[in-house]
N, C-alpha and C positions, 0 to 999 in steps of 0.2 A: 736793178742794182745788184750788183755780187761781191762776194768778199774773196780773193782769190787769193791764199795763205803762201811762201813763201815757201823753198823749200826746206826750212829748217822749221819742221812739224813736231817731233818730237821735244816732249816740255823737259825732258834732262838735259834738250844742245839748246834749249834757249837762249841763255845767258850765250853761250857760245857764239851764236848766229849773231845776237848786238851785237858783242865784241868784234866779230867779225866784218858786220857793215858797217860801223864805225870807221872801223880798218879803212875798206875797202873804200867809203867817204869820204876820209882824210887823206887819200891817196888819188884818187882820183876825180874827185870833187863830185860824186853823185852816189849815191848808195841805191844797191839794186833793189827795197823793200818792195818797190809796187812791180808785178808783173805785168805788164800789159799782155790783156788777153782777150781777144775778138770774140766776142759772145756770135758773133752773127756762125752761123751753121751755112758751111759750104757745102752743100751738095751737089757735088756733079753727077747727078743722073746723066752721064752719059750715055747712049746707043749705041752699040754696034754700026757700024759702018753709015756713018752718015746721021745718026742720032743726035738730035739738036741738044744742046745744052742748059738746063734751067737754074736759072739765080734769084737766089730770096734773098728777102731787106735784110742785110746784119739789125738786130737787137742792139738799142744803147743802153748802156747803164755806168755805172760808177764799180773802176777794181783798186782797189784798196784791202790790207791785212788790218787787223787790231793794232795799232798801235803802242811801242813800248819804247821808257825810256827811264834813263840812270839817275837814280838821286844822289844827289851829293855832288855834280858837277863841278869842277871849278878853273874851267879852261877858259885862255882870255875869248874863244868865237863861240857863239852863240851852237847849243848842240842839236843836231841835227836831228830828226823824229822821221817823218818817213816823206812818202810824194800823195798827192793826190792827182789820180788823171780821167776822166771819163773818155768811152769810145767815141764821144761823137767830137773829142779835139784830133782836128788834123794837122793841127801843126803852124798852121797860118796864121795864126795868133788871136784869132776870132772870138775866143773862149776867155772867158774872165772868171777865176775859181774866189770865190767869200769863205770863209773863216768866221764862225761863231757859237757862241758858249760859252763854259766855265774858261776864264783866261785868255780867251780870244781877243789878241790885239795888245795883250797886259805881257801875261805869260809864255804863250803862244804866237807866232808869226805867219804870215805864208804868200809865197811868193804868188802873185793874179795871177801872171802867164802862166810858171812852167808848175804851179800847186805844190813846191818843196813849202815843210812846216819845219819849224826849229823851233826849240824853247830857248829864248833868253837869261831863264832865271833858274840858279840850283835849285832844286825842288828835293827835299824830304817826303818819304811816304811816308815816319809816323806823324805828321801833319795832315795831310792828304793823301790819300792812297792813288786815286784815277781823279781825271777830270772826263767830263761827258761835251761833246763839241758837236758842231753840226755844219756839215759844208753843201756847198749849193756852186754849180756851175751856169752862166749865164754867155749868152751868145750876144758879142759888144754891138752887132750892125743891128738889132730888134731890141737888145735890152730887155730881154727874156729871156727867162731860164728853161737852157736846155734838158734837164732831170730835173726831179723833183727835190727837194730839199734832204738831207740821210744824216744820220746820226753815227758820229763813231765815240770811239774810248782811247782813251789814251791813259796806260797803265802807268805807274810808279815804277821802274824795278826796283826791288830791297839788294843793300851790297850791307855790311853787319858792319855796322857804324855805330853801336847802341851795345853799351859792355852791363853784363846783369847787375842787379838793383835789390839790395836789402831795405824796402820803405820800412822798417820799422823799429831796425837795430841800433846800438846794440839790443840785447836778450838780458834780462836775469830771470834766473831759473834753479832750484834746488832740487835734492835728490837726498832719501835720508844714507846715512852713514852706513858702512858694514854692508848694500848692494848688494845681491851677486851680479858675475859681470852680464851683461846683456840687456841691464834692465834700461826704459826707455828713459832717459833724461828731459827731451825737448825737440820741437822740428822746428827747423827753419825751411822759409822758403823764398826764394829770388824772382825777378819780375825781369824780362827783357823785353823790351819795345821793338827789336825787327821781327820778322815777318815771320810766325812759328811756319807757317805751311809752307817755305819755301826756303830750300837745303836745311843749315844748319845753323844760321845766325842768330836763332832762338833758343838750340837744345845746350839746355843748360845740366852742368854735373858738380857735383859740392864734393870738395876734400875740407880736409883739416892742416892746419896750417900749424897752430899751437894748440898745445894742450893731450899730448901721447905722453907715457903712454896710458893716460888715466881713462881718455874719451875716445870714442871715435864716431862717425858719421856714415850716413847710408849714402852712395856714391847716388843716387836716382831719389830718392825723399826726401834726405837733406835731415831723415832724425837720427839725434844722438843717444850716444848706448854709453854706457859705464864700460872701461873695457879690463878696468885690474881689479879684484878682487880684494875685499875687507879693508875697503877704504875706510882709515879711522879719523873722527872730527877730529877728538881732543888730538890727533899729530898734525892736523893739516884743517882747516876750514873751506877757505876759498882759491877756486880755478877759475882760471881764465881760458879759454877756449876761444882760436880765431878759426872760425869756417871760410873757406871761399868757394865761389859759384862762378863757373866757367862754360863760356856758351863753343858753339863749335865739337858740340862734343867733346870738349878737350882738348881739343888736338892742339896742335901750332898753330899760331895765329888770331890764335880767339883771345876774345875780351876778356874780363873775370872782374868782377867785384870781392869783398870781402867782408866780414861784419863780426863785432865781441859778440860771446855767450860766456857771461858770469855766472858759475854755478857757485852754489853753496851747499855741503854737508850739512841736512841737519841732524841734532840729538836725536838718538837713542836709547835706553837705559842698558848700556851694557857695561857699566864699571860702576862696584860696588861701592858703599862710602867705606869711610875707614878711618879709624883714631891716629891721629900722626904719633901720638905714642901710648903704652900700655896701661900708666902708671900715673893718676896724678893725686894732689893734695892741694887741702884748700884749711885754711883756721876759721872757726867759727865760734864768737863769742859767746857763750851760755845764755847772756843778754838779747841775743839775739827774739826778734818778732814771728809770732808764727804768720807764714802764710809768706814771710819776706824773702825773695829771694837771695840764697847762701853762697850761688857759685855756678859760675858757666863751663859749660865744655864742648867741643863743639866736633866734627867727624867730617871731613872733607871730601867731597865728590866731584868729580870733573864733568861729570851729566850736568846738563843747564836745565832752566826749568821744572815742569813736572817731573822729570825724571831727577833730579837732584833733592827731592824733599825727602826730609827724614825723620823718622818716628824715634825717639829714645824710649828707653822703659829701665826699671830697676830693677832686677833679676832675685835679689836675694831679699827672703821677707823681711829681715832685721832694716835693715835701709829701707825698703818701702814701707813698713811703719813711722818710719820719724822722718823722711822725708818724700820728697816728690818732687818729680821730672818733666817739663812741657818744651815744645820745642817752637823757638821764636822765628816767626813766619820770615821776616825781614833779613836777618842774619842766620837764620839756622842754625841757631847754637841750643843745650840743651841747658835751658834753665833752673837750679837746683832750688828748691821750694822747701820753706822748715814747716814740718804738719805740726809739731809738737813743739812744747819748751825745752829748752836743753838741760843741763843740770851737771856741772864740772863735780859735784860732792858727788852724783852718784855715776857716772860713765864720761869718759874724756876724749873716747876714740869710737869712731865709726868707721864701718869699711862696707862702700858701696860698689857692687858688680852693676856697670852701665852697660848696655846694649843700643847700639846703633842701627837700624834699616829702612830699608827704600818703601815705600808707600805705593809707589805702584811701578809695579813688574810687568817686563815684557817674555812671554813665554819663548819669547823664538831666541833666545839669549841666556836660558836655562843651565844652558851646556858650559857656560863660563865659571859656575861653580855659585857658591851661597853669598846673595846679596844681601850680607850683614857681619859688621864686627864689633867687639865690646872694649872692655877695658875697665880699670878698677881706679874707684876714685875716694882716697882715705880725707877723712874728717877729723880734725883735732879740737876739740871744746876745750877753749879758753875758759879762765876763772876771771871774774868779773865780779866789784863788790855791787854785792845787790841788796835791795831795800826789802826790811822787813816783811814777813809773811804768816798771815793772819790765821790762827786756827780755824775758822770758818769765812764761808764768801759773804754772809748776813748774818745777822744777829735777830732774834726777836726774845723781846723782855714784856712783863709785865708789872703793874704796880696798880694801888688802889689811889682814887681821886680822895682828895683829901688830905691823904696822910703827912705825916709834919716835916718839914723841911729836912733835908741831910738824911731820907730814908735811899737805903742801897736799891737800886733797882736790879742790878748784873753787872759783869765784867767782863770784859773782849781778852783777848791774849794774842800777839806775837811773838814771831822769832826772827833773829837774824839768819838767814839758810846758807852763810858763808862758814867756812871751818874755824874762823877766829869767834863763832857768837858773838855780837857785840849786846852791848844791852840795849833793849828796845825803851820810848822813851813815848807816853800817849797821848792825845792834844781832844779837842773837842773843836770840828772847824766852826766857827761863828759867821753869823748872820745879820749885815746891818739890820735888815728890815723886818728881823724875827725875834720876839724877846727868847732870853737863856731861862730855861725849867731846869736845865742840866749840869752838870761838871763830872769829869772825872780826874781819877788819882793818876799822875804824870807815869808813877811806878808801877804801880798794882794793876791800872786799866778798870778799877771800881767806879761805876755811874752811878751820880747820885742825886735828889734832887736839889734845885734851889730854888723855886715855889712852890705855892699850893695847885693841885691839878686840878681841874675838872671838868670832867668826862662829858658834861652836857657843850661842858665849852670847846674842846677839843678832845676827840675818844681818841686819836693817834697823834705821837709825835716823831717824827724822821728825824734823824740827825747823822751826821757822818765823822766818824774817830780817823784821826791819821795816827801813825807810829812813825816814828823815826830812830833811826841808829844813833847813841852816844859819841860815838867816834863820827858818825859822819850826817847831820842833819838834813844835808840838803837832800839823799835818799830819804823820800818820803813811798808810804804806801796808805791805802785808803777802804774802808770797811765801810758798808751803809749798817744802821744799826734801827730798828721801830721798836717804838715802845707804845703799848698800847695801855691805857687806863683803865680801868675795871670800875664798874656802878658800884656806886653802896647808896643807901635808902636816903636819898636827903632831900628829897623833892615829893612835897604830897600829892596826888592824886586831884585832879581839876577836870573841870567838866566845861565843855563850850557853850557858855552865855550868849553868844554875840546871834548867833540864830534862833529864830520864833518857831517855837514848836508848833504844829497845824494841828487843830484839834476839831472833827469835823460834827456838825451839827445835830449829823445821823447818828454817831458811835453810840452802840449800844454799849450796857454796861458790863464791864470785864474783858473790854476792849484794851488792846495796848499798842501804845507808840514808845519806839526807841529811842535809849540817847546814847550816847558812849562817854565814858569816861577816858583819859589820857593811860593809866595805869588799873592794873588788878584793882577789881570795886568788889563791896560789900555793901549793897545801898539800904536804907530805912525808910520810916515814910512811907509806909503803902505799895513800896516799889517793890516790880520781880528782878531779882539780880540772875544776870546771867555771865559765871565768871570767865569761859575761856576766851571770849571773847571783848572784855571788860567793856558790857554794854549793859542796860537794864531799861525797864517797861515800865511807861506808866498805865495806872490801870485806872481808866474810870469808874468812878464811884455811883454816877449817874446813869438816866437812861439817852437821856437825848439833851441836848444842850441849846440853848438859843441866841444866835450872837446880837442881836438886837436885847436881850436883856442885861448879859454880862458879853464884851468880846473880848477881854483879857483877863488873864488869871496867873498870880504868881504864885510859884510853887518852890518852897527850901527845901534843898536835896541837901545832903550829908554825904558825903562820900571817904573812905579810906582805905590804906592798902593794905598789902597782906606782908608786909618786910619790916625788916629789922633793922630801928623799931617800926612800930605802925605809927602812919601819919595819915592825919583826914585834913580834910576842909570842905566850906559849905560854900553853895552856891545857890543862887535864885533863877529859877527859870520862869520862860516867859512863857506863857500857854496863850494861840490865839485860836479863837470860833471863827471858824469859816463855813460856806454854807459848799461845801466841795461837793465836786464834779462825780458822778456817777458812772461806775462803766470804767473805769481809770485804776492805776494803783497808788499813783502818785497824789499825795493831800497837796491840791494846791487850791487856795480860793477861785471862784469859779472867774470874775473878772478879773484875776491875776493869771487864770487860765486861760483865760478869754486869750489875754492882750500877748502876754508867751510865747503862747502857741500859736495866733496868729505872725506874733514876730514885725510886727510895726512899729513903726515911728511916729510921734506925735503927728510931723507936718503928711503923713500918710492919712491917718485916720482923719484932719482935716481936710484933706481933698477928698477923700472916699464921703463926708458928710458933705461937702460942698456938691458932689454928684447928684446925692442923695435929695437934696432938695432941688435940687435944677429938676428933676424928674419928677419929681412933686409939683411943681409948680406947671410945668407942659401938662400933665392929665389936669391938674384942677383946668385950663387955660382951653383945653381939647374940651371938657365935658359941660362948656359954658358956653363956649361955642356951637355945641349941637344942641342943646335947650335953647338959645338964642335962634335957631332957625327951623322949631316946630312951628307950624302951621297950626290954627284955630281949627278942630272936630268941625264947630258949628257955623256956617259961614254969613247965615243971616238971622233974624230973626221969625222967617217964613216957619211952615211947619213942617218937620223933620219928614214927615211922610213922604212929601212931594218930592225930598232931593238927594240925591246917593253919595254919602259920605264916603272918601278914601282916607287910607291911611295906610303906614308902614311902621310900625310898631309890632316886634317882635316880643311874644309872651315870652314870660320868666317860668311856667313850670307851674306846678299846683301851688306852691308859696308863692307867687308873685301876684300882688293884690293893689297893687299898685299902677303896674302897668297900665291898664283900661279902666275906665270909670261908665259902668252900664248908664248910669243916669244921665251921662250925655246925650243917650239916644231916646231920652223920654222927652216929655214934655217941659221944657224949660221954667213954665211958670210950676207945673206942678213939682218938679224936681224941688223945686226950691223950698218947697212944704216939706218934704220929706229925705231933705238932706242931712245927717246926723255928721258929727265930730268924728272921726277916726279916731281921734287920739282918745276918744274915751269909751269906756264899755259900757254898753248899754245896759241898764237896769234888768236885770232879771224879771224884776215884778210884770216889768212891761211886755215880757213875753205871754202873762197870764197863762203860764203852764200848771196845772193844778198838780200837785206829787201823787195825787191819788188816781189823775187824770189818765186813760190810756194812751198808749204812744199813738193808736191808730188813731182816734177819736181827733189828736191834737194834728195830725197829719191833712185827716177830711179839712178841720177847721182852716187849714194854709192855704189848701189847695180853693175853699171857696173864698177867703180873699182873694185871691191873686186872680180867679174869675171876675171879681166883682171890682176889682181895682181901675181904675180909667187911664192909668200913667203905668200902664206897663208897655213895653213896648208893640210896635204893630206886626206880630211874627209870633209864635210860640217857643215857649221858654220852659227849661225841664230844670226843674229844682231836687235833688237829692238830698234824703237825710237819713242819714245810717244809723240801725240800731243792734245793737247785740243782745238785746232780750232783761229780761229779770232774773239778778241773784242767779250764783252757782255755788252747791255744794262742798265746792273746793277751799270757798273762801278768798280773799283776795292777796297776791303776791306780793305789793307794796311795798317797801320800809319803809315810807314816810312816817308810819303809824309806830315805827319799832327802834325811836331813836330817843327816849328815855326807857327804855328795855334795858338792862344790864345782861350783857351776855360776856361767855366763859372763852369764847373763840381766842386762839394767841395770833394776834395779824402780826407777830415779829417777819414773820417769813416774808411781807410783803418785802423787804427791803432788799430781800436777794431775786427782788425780779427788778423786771425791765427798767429803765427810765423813766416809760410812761405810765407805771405805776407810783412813782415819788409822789404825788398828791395825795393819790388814797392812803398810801403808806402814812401821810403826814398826817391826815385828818384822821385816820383811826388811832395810831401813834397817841394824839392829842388824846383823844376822849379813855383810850384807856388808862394814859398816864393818870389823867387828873383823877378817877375814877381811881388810879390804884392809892397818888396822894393822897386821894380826901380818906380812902381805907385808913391809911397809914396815920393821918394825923387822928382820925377817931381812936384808931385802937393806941393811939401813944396817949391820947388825955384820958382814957379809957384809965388806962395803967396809972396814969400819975395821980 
């Protein structure tokens, strides 16, 4: 099969060549696309004079070019595409050509005989560019095909039928104000759907249509430029700009699209604020509040935004002493603030220098000169009648509790601070729910009383005076005033009964417990007064005390103070014996210790006793049970010799005497002779030891019973008996023998040891008290 191309080879006369068989097609009804060309190779090997001539088989195949053809058709006959012919059609009509593939039969036509294809239907390339077909030639008397089956194409040609394309416009886009020119604004860019690679039905070129002489655009990018210099927002804001896009290169005849780019100037700070005038004034009443705003002013900028804010300040120090300047974020005006109270009697006029400027600057805009202007703003203090004004902001008085009605405490004083003085006129405010101790003189402003005071009952009383103008009442002003009451001696000295003194069992004598009196004490009675502290000591008189013979004891104190006058009084206190806690500092009885410091509660200490015997009751229950299942030593009454006793009974140590009982292992009858009582000691006598006797002598005589004995056991048995001899020089260590001895020993010390000397302490304690009693009472009948 061969492709044998046409002579219009060159791809710049392509479109020419269509144009041309068309022509030539519509003109004479066949267009010359397919060359027919004999593949078969004619060689005439001829010879020289008589040389025979030799002929080879022509070669068949299929001659055909690539097929092309026009989009956009819209002629009433079907257009024509090209011919199909293979070399082995002679013409006879033998040859049947098939058509098939994309549009074969649909799109595509083609005559069996003579293989012309025409397409029926306008076809668009940007739809489809080619379709892919396959023809096959068959010989109609066999009904087989003459070639094999081949594949051709059949192109779209592009004619610019598709004008460019803004998918995304219009644009908005800004650019800031003041430019220089050239700076990039924005790129647009156009789409055309014909064929970029073939001529120029795709190259597209962008102008400007509106918007000169401010913008202008790159004839090949499509970006725009600023193109006039110091464009200003505040004259102008928004431009419109139409670009268009034109394929063709341009030229005549091309397509073009068009599409808006709205730009916007934005802010700069390059205009300064500024006071629309120099000079202003405002009245501001004396009355006036500090801290309240007096008066606005405000400095106008054509900058938006950030650049539009403005900082004010006050310039001269006399004005920023007595007032102040903030600027309101919302409105931008410069809020005028009173620091101080005003005062028409002494200054009527103020003269404030304002300054106005921009908060943030842009340095590339320097050049335009200083981004700030001021101006002066005069203040006039009105006179205003105002209320009364107190010589001081508090008062503080003093007076004595007691003293007798109508005593002067102090006096407050006002003034009218206006130039007329009026007279001031003074009140005392009352209090439903407070009684009156007070009054004062309506004139004079004299406080006085009108009860009796006392300082235990109230040491301060608060109260508050108003003043009012003569001329004009309802101006009220107001003063807190404290008066505080002062002690005098009227109250004696008391001591707290209501607590039980601990008085502990052990306190030796010269021992002291504290009380405190209420006030300065002087105490009597045996007692150490100790004054800075208004407390005092009792001192026991005794050595040791015992709460089982006396546990309470009352004792009259006296007490009195040291004021003017002196006043006393008596009290009784209660003294209790308790047997306290050792090791402690605190006297508290030891089961009041106990139960304290444990920190229980009745139904606690009942369940801790309900524990307590449950566990009592399991051992008794446990230890009844394992006596309940010893076994009998003896298990017959045979004789012990003949039979091997077990057991598992674990010895208690050298005091355990109970454990084993030896006599089980003798002779049961004779055991029974010479079983003795435990519970009783045995007669001495019955030992027949003689005191004069030697220890050995008594030794020999054991050892020959116990030889001679028949009921000892069948085994040998070693009896020990210890002796340490006769009498030593020494004499013996004892004190059994030295407890009516009177000795001079002081066991006071004992009580500053351990705990677990308190016993000894106690028992010696005892024998020398009595011992020093019984001295005591001989040498006093002695004496009497």
């Amino acid at each position: 099969m061969k492709v044998n191309p046409s002579s219009c080879l060159c791809p710049v006369l392509l479109c020419l060549c269509f144009l041309e068989r068309c022509y030539e097609a519509s003109h004479h009804g066949q267009a010359k696309i397919i060359s027919r060309i004999h593949n078969a190779t004619h060689n005439h090997n001829q010879t020289k004079d008589g040389e025979t001539e030799v002929h080879h088989r022509p070669k068949r195949g299929w001659i055909w070019n690539q097929f092309f053809v026009l989009e956009e058709h819209i002629g009433p006959d079907a257009q024509y595409v090209g011919k199909l012919h293979s070399n082995s059609d002679k013409g006879d009509g033998s040859v049947r050509y098939i058509l098939s593939g994309e549009g074969a039969g649909s799109i595509f036509i083609i005559n069996e005989v003579t293989g012309d294809i025409h397409a029926t239907k306008s076809l668009d390339r940007e739809k489809k560019s080619h379709y892919v077909l396959h023809a096959q030639a068959i010989n109609l008397n066999t009904n087989k095909p003459l070639e094999p089956e081949s594949e051709f194409i059949i192109k779209v040609q592009d004619i610019n039928d598709n004008a460019p394309k803004f998918p995304d416009g219009p644009f908005v886009t800004s650019v800031p104000e003041m430019s220089e020119v050239g700076t990039s604004v924005f790129q647009v860019t156009a789409t055309d759907a014909d064929d970029p690679t073939y001529g120029n039905s795709a190259r597209v070129v962008y102008s400007i249509l509106h918007g000169q002489p401010y913008f202008s655009v790159d004839p090949k990018s499509g970006i725009i430029r600023t193109a006039l210099a110091d464009m200003d927002r505040e004259a102008r804001e928004h431009y419109s700009v139409v670009i268009q896009a034109k394929d063709m290169a341009g030229q005549v005849g091309g397509l073009s699209g068009s599409t808006t780019v709205n730009i916007t100037l934005t802010d700069v700070n390059d205009n300064p604020p500024k006071f629309p005038q120099k000079n202003y004034q405002v009245f501001v009443p004396e009355s006036a509040q500090v801290g309240k705003p007096v008066g606005k002013m405000k400095a106008s900028d054509e900058d938006i935004g950030i650049n539009a804010e403005i900082k004010y300040s006050i310039l001269n120090p006399e004005g920023a002493g007595m007032f102040s300047i903030s600027t309101d974020k919302d409105t931008r005006e410069g809020v005028i603030t009173l620091r101080k109270p005003l005062n028409y009697e002494k200054k009527k006029h103020y003269s404030l220098h304002i300054a106005a400027e921009n908060t943030h600057l842009d340095p590339h805009f320097t050049y335009l000169g200083s981004f700030k202007d001021d101006a002066t703003l005069k203040i006039t203090v009105g006179d205003v009648d105002e209320p009364p004004v107190f010589s001081m902001d508090y008062y503080i008085m003093e007076v004595y509790e007691n003293t007798r009605v109508g005593t002067e405490v102090g006096a407050v004083t006002a003034r009218d601070p206006d130039s007329k003085n009026s007279p001031v006129r003074y009140f005392i405010e009352q209090r439903e729910d407070k009684a009156v101790y007070f009054d004062i003189e309506s004139i004079s402003g004299v406080i006085r009383t009108t009860q009796l005071l006392d300082r235990e009952d109230t040491p301060w009383h608060n109260i508050t005076v108003m003043a009012t103008e003569e001329d004009n009442p309802s101006l009220q002003s107001h003063v807190p005033v404290t008066v505080q009451v002062l002690d005098v001696n009227d109250n004696p000295p008391m001591i707290n009964t209501e607590d039980e003194i601990i008085i502990c069992e052990s306190t030796r004598a010269g021992q002291a417990s504290p009380i405190t009196a209420e006030l300065f004490l002087c105490l009597a009675f045996s007692l150490t007064p100790s004054f800075p502290d208004s407390t005092a000591s009792i001192i026991a008189r005794r050595r040791r005390f015992h709460r089982l013979t006396q546990e309470l004891y009352e004792l009259p104190v006296v007490v009195w103070d040291d004021g003017e006058p002196v006043l006393s009084s008596t009290s009784t206190l209660m003294l209790r014996v308790c047997s306290c806690q050792r090791g402690t500092r605190l006297k508290i009885c030891q089961g009041e210790a106990f139960l304290s410091s444990a920190g229980l509660s009745t139904g606690a200490l009942i369940a801790i006793l309900l524990c307590v015997l449950i566990l009592l009751a399991i051992v008794i229950l446990f230890i009844t049970l394992r006596r309940s299942k010893k076994e009998p030593l003896i298990i017959s009454e045979e004789d012990i010799r003949e039979n091997v006793v077990t057991y598992d009974d674990e010895g208690g140590g050298e005091e355990d005497t109970e454990a084993f009982d030896i006599i089980a292992l003798r002779n049961p009858a004779a055991a029974e002779e010479l079983k003795f009582r435990r519970d009783v000691r045995p007669d001495p006598s019955s030992l027949d030891i003689d005191e004069e006797m030697d220890i050995g002598e008594f030794i020999k005589q054991r050892v020959a019973e116990a030889d001679q004995d028949t009921s000892v056991p069948p085994y040998d048995s070693l009896q020990t008996y210890a002796y340490e001899g006769q009498g030593s020089p020494a004499g013996s260590i004892s004190s059994l023998g030295s407890a009516g001895a009177h000795s001079e020993v002081d066991y006071n010390s004992l009580d500053d040891w351990d705990p677990k000397f308190e016993k000894i302490a106690e028992l010696y304690g005892e024998e020398v008290e009595t011992a020093s009693e019984s001295t005591e009472k001989a040498e006093s009948e002695k004496q009497t």
